[in-house]
C-alpha positions as CSV (number, residue, x, y, z in Angstrom):
1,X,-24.9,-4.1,-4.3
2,X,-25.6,-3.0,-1.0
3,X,-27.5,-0.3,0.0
4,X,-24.5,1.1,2.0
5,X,-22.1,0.5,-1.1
6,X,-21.2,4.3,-1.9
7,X,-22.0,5.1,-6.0
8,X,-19.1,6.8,-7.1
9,X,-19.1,8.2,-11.1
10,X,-16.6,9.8,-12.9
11,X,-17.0,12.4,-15.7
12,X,-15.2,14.3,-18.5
13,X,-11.9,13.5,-20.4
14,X,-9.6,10.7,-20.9
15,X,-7.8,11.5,-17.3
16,X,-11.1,10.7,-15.8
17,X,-11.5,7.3,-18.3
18,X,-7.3,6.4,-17.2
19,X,-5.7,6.3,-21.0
20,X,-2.2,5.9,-20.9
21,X,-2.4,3.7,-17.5
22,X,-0.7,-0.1,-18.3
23,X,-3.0,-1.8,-15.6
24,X,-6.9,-0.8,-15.3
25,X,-6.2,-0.9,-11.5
26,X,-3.9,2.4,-11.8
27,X,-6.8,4.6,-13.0
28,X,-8.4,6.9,-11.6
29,X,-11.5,5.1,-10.5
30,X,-10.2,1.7,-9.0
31,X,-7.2,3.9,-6.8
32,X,-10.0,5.9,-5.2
33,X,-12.2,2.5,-4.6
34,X,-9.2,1.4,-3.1
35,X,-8.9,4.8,-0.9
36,X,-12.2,4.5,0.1
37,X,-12.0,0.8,1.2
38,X,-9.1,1.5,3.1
39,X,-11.0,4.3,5.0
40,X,-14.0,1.3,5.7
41,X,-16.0,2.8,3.0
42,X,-17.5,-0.2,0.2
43,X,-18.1,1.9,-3.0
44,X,-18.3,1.5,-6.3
45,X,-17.6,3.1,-10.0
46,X,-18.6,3.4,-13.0
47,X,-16.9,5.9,-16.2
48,X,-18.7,8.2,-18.0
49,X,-15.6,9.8,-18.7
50,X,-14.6,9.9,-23.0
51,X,-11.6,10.4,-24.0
52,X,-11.2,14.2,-25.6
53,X,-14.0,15.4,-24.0
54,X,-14.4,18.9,-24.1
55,X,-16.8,20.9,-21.1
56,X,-19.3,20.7,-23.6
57,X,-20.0,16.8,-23.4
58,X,-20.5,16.8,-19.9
59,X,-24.1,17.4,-19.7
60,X,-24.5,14.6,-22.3
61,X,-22.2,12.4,-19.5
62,X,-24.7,13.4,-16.4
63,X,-27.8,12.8,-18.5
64,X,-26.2,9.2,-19.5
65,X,-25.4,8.6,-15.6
66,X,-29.0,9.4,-14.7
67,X,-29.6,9.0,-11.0
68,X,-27.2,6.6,-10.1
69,X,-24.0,9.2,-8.8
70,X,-23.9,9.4,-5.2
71,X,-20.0,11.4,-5.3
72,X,-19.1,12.3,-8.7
73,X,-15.0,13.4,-9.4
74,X,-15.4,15.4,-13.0
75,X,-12.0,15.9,-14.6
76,X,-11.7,18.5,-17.2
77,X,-10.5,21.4,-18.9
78,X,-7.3,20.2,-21.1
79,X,-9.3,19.4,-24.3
80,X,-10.9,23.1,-23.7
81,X,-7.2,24.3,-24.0
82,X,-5.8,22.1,-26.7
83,X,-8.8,23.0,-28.7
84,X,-8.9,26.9,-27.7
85,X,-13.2,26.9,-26.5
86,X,-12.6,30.5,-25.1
87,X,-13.0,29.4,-21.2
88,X,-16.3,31.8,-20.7
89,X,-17.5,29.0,-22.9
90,X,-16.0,26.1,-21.1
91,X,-17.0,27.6,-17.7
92,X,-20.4,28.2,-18.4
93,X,-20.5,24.5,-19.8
94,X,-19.2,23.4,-16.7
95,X,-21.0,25.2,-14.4
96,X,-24.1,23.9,-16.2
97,X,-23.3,20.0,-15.4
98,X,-22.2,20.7,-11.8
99,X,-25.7,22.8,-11.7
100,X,-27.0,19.8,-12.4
101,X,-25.0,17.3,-10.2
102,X,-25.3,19.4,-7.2
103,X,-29.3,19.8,-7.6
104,X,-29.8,16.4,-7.8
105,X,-27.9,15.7,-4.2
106,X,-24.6,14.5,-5.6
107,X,-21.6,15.5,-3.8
108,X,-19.2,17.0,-6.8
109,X,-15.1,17.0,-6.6
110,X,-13.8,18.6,-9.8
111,X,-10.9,18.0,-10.8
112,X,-9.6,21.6,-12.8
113,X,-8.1,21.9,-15.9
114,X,-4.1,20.9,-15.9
115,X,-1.1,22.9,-16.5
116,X,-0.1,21.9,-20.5
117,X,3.0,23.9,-20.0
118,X,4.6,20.7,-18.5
119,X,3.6,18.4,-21.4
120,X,6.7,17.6,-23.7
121,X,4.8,18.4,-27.1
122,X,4.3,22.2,-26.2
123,X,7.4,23.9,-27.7
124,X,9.3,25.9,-25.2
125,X,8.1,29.6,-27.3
126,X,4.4,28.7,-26.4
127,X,5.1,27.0,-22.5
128,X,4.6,30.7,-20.9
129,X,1.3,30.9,-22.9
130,X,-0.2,27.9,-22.0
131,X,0.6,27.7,-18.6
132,X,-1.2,31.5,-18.5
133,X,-4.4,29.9,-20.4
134,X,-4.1,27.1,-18.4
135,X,-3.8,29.3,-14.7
136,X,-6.9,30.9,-16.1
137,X,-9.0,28.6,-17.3
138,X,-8.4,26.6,-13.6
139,X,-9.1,29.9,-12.0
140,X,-12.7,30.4,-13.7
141,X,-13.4,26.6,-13.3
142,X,-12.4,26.8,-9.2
143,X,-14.8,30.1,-8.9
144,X,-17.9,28.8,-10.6
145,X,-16.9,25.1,-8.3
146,X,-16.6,26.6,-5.0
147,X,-20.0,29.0,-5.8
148,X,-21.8,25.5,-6.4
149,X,-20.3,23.9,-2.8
150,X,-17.8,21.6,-4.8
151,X,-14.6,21.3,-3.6
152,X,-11.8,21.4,-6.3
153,X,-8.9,19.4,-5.9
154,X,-5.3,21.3,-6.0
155,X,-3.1,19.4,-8.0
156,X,-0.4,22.1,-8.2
157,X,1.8,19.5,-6.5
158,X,1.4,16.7,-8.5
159,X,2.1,19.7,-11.6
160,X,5.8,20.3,-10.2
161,X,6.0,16.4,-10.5
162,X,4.8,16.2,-14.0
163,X,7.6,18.9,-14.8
164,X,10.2,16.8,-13.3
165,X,9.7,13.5,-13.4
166,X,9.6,12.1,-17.1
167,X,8.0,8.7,-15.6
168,X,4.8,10.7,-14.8
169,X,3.6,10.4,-18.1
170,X,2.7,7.3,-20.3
171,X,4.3,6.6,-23.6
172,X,2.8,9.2,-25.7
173,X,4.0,11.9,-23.0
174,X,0.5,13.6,-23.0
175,X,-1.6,11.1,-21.0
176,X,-0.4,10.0,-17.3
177,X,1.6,6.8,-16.3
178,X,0.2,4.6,-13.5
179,X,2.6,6.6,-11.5
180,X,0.8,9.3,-12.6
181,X,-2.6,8.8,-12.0
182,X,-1.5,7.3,-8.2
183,X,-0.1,10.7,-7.9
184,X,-3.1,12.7,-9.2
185,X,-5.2,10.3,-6.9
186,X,-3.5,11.1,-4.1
187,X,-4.8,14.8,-4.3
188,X,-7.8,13.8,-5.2
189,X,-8.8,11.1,-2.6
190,X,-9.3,12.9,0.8
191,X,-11.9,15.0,-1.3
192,X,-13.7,12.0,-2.5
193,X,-13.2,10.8,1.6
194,X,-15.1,13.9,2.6
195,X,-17.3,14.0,0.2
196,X,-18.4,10.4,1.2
197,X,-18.8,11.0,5.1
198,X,-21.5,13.9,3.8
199,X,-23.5,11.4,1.8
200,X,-23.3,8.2,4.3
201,X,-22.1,10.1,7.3
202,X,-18.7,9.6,9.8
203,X,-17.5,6.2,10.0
């Protein structure tokens, strides 16, 4: 590996680690390699991302990745909700990791926690609810992000897609498609972009 090769990590939940992608090249990780190499940028990845994850196995995740993260996207927030951790908790669990990212010189991007109300298996009685819990839980998560200089991906476009497009989501209809993930990639990768000009400087 070269010593200009950018070290890109990704943490939290099983939208971080790609389930319900067919190919390994639609994940997360790989389609922002591929971002990054089309902006002139050689990086590479590694997952420390577990499927289920809840806020409180991140710190075990950054301990694991040690000082290898240059840029690290963390994606989570929709096991806090499925599992109700009152989001104080999952905040201050949060909050805690990025602490640590940020003080060891890693450019964060945190990816906030989704909107369940557009997931098939919610019944239509709860979707007001959970898209409340999940508004608010994203909310706490962006404040304790941007008071730590990360920037927080806005993926309230790729939300409205979810609701209408059936094809978003893999067979289980919880976990993203391929056409999923590109389209959560796309919001996320001019954040990774940026966040790599700050560690290696403009291209």
């Amino acid at each position: 590996m070269s010593s200009e090769t950018l070290r890109l990590s990704l943490f939290g939940d099983s939208l971080a680690a790609g389930v319900g992608a067919s190919s390994t090249a639609d994940t997360l990780g790989p389609l922002l390699i591929a971002d990054l190499a089309a902006a002139g940028v050689a990086a590479e990845h590694r997952v420390f991302a577990v499927s289920g994850a809840r806020s409180s196995a991140l710190a075990g995740q950054v301990a694991a990745a040690g000082a290898w993260p240059q840029v690290a996207v963390v994606v989570v927030g929709a096991n806090d909700l499925t599992h109700a951790v009152p989001a104080g908790q999952a905040v201050a669990e949060l909050t805690a990791a990025l602490r640590s990212l940020r003080g060891a010189g890693v450019e964060v991007v945190l990816v906030p926690a989704p909107d369940l109300a557009v997931v098939a298996h919610v019944p239509p009685a709860l979707r007001e609810f959970a898209r409340t819990a999940s508004a608010d839980l994203r909310a706490a998560q962006t404040r304790a992000a941007v008071e730590l200089g990360v920037a927080v991906a806005d993926t309230s476009g790729a939300s409205v897609e979810f609701a209408r497009d059936p094809s978003m989501f893999s067979a289980d209809r919880f976990h993203p498609s391929s056409a999923g993930y590109r389209r959560i990639a796309a919001d996320v990768a001019p954040l990774v972009r940026a966040a790599a000009r700050a560690v290696h400087g403009p291209r």
